[in-house]
C-alpha positions in Angstrom: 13.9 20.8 -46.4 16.9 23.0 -45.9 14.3 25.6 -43.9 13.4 22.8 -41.6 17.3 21.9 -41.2 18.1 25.2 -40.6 15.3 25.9 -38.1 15.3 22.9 -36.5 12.4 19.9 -35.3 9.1 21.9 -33.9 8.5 20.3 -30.6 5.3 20.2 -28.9 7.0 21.2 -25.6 8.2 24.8 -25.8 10.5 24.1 -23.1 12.1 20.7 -24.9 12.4 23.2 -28.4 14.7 25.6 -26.2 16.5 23.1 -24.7 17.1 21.1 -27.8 20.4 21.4 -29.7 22.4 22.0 -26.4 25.7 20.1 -25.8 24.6 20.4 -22.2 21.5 18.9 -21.8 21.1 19.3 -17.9 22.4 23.4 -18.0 21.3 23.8 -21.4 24.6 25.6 -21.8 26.4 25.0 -25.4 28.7 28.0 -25.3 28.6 29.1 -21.6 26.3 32.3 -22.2 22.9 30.4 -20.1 21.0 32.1 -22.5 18.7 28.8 -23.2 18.2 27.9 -19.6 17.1 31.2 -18.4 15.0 31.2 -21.6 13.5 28.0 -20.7 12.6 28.9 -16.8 10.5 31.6 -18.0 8.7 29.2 -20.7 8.6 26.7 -17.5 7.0 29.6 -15.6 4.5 30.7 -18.2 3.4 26.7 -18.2 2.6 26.2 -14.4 0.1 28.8 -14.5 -1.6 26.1 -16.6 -3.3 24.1 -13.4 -5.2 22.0 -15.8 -2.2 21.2 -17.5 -0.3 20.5 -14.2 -3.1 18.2 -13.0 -3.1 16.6 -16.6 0.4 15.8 -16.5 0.8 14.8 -12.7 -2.1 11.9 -13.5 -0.7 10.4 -16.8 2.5 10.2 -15.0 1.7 8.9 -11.9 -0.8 6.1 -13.5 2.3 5.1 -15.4 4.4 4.8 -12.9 1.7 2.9 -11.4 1.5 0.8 -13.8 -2.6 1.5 -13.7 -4.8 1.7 -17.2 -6.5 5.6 -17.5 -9.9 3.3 -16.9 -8.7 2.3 -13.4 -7.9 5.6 -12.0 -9.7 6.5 -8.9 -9.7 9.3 -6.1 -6.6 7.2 -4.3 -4.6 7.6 -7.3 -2.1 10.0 -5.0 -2.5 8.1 -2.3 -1.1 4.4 -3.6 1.8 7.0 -5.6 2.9 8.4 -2.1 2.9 5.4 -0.4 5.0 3.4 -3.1 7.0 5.6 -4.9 7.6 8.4 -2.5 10.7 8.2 0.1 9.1 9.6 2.8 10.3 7.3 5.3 12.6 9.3 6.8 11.3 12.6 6.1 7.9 12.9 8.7 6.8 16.5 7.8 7.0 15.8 4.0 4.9 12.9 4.9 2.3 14.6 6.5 2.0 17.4 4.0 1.9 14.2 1.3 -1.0 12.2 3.2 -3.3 15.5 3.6 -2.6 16.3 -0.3 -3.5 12.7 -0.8 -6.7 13.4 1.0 -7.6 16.7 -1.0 -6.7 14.8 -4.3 -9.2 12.4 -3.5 -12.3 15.6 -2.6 -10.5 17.3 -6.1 -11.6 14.2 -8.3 -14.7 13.4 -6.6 -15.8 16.8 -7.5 -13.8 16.7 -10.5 -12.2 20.1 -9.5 -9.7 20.4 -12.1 -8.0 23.6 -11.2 -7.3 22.2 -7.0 -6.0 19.2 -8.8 -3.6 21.2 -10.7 -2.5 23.3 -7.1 -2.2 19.8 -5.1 -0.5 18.3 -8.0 2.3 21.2 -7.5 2.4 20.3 -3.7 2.9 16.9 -4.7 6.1 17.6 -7.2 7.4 19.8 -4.5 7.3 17.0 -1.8 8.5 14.4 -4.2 11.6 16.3 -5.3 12.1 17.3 -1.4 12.2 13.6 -0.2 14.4 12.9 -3.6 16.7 15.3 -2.7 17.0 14.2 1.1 14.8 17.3 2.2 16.9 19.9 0.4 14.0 22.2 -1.5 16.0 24.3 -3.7 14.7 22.4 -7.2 11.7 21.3 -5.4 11.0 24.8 -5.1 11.9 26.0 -8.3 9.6 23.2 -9.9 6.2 24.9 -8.4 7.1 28.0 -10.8 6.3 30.2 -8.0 8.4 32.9 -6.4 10.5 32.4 -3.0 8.2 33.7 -0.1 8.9 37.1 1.7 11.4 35.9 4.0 12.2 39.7 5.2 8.5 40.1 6.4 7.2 36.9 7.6 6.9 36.6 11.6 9.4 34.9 13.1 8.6 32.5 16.5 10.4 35.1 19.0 7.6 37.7 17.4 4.5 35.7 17.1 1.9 38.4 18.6 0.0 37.1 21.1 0.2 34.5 24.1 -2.2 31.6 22.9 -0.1 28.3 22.2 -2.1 27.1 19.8 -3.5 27.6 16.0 -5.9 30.7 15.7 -6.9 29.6 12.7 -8.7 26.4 14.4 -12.4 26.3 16.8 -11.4 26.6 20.4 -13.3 23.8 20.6 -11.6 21.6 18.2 -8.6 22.3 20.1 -9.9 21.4 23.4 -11.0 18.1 22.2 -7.3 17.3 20.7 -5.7 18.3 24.2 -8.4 15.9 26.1 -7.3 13.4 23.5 -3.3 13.8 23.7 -3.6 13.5 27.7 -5.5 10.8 27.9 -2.3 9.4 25.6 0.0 10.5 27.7 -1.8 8.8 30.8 -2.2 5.4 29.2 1.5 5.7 27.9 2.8 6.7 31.9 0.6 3.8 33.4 2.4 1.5 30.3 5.4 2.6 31.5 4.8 1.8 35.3 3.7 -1.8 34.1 6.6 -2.3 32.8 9.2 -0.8 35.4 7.5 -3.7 37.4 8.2 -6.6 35.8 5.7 -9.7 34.6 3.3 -10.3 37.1 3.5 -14.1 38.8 0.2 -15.9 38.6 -0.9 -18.4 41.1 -2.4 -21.3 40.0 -6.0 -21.8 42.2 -6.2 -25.3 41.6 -2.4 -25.3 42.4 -3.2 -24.8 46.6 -0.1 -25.8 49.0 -1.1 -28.8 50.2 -0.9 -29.2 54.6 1.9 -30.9 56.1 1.3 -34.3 57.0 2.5 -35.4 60.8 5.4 -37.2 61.2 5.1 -40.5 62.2 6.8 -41.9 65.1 9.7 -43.5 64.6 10.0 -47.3 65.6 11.0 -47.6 69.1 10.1 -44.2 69.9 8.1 -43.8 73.2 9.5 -47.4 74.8 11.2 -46.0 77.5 8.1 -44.2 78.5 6.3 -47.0 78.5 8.2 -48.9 80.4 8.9 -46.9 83.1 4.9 -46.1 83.8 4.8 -50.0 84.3 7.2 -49.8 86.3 5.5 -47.3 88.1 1.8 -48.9 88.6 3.7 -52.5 89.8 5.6 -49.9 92.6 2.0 -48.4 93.8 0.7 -52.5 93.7 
């Protein structure tokens, strides 16, 4: 008993057992030295080489944030997560980069592909912290275990070799056919445009026809004169 008080509670989490007995739970700093934090990033690292474990975790948690029973989990399990718990709203890249990880998830468990499960369940973390975090990626970053990318060697946009506008990595002709499709966009948005410049269009009523002026009618005692004088007339020539 005085072993175990002395050594502490064994935790099933490496990283928790590190962490425990700090005053500073968030640094994991009792005495200022950062010992237990730096000790516990490497036990973190050492873990996310674990995919299975990653894509282990990232279900159970997501399913209970959901709300969902284990038996009711399905290939759109990342999807409805994204969609409801995920600020993305304002943040349009880290919505993309969600919906297409929503779309592998859903190829990973069909197949039941463990290990891409665990590699888009990193994505996912990353994206979630990001949009947390109002699109800052310093923790995000740091909670995919991986190192920070070669910033010194990677090709900037004033150096990208080569002419060509678009993505080599795609089919010329998959490219052509997303070009026909963003003009025709662009034409129907233009002639949307015009339609409205002009205003609402007035429409005639065909049963509504402008009826034809009537004749006036003479007016009483009109045309008297006349008359009489042409009697007068045909009495003179008698």
């Amino acid at each position: 008993l005085l072993l175990k008080k002395l050594v502490g509670p064994r935790h099933a989490d490496p990283i928790v057992g590190l962490l425990s007995g700090s005053s500073d739970p968030v640094s994991g700093n009792a005495g200022g030295s950062g010992v237990k934090g730096c000790l516990a990033r490497e036990a973190f690292i050492k873990a996310s080489l674990d995919l299975s474990l990653i894509a282990q975790t990232v279900r159970r948690n997501a399913l209970t944030e959901l709300g969902l029973p284990a038996a009711r989990e399905d290939g759109n399990l990342m999807r409805k997560y994204m969609e409801r718990r995920m600020p993305l709203s304002d943040h349009k890249t880290l919505a993309y980069v969600a919906t297409l990880c929503a779309e592998g998830w859903d190829v990973a468990f069909a197949s039941q592909n463990i290990e891409l499960m665990g590699v888009l369940g990193k994505i996912l973390i990353f994206l979630e912290q990001a949009s947390i975090d109002a699109g800052k990626l310093q923790l995000a970053w740091l909670l995919t275990g991986h190192q920070e990318p070669a910033w010194q060697i990677l090709v900037s946009h004033r150096r990208h070799p080569g002419l060509q506008p678009f993505s080599r990595l795609a089919a010329p002709s998959w490219v052509t056919a997303n070009l026909a499709y963003l003009k025709e966009l662009d034409y129907l948005d233009t002639r949307k445009q015009s339609l409205t410049k002009l205003g609402p269009v007035e429409r005639v009523d065909r049963d509504a026809e402008p009826k034809p002026k009537s004749k006036a009618k003479p007016k009483k005692g009109a045309g008297k004169g006349k008359r009489a004088e042409a009697a007068q007339e045909a009495e003179a020539e008698s």
